[in-house]
C-alpha positions, 0 to 999 in steps of 0.5 A: 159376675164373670171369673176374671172380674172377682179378686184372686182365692187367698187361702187355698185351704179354706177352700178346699175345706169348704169344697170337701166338707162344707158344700152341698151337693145340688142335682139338676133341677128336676125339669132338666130333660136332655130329650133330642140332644146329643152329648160328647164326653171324652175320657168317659170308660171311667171316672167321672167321665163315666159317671156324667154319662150314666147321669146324663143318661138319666136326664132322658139324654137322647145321644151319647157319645162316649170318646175313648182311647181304646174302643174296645174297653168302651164298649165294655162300660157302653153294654150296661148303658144301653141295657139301663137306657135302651131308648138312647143312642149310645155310641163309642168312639175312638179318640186318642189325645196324644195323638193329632191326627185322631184328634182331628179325626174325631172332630171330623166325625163329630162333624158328621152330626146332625146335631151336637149340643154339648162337648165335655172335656173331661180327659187328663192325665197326671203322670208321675214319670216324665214321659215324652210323647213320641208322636209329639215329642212333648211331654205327655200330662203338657199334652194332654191336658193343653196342646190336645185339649186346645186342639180338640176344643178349638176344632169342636167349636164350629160344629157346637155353633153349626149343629146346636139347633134352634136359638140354644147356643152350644155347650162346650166344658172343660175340666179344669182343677183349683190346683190351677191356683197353686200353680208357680209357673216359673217357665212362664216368661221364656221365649219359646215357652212349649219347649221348656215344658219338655226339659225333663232334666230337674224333674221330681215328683215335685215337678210332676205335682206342679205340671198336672198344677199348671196344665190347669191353670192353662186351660182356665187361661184358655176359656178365658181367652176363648171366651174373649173370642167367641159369642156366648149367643154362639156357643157357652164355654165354661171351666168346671173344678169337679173337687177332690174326687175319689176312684178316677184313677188320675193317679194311676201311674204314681208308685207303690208307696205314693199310691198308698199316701194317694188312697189315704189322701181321696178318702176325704174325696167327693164320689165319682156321682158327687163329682159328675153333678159338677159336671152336669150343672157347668155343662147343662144346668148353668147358662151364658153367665157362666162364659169364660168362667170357672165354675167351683162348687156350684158357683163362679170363682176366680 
């Protein structure tokens, strides 16, 4: 059964324990061989980007490419890879979300390709401060994890059909959150609906929960309508909730005394290896069941 088919999650805390505390952990199949294909991870210098790629990796992945803000600081985490993995290809490259132009120049790159298998995108933000992206002028946790995730996600979705060889379709995830059902929205009905996300007159830190809140229930509105929209037979696009995780630095910008709340907070939290196996069963595991779906804990959810 797809996602928009099952009845709404009633009680959020119930699932959270259950995602938290009562849920098991499921490598890949020992059969899964990434042997000849090539894996786009954005966001992935750290984190569970970081972790999928190290894991991937050890699926006998045969070209990883690993898209970061800043160059630099990805071929730091690149060297140890190649070093663990010296049969792979591994490869950095620069990709900018709050920034158009490197969004469409990382799509042209990828373009490039003699093959692409599969696209995780994995990177997001949650500020705590309202901040208006001036190349843009939106505000950047709506930028990020929407407008250049849309972006980058609708630009990626020919080459995955162009280059995904054989009768294998594409693979295209992305990183969404069950806080995506917490989300009110009460902007949800204005006319033009994108400017209201850059009033930062009321903002709190209220505000910024329920903007990281929203912005993910917009991407699971996305993979749905992409869903409606392109053939699973062309490329299989899926939502995955990695669960509470702990040591992604999604909450790096929150202050002093909030970090502390945060760190308490995450000791309940799955490990970044923990939360990386998510990542592998939605994006490589699952199959065309999962199209336009949200996969949570292993399974199809609301």
């Amino acid at each position: 059964m797809s996602s928009i088919t099952l009845p709404p999650v009633q009680n959020f805390f119930k699932h959270f324990v259950k995602s938290q505390f009562r849920t098991t952990y499921k490598p890949p199949p020992p059969s899964t061989n990434l042997s000849g294909q090539t894996v786009v991870i954005t966001g992935s210098n750290s984190g569970l980007g970081l972790e999928a790629a190290k894991l991937l990796l050890s699926l006998n992945l045969s070209h990883l490419i690993l898209a970061v803000r800043t160059v630099e600081k990805g071929e730091i985490v690149a060297a140890p890879l190649r070093s663990a993995y010296p049969k792979a290809q591994i490869d950095v490259w620069a990709l900018d979300m709050l920034s158009y132009a490197s969004i469409q120049s990382f799509a042209q790159q990828c373009a490039t390709l003699s093959r692409l298998d599969v696209v995780i995108l994995n990177a997001g933000i949650a500020n705590v401060k309202f901040e208006i992206n001036t190349s843009t002028n939106h505000e950047q946790t709506f930028q990020v994890n929407y407008l250049s995730t849309t972006l980058l996600a609708i630009l990626l979705l020919p080459i995955l059909k162009s280059k995904s060889p054989g009768k294998a379709p594409g693979r295209l995830t992305i990183v969404a959150s069950a806080m995506g059902w917490q989300a009110k929205f009460p902007n949800r009905n204005a006319v033009p609906l994108f400017p209201t996300f850059d009033d930062g007159s009321d903002w709190s830190l209220a505000s910024s929960s329920e903007r990281y809140s929203v912005t993910k229930l917009m991407v699971l509105m996305l993979v749905l309508r992409l869903g409606s929209l392109v053939s699973p037979d062309d490329v299989v696009i899926n939502a995955v909730e990695p669960g509470l995780v702990r040591g992604t630095g999604l909450s790096r910008s929150a202050p002093g005394p909030l970090q502390v709340f945060v760190k308490l907070f995450h000791l309940m939290g799955r490990t970044t290896v923990q939360g990386a196996l998510t990542y592998a069963d939605a994006a490589v595991v699952k199959g065309k069941e999962t199209h336009g779906s949200f996969v949570v804990n292993w399974e199809i959810y609301p």
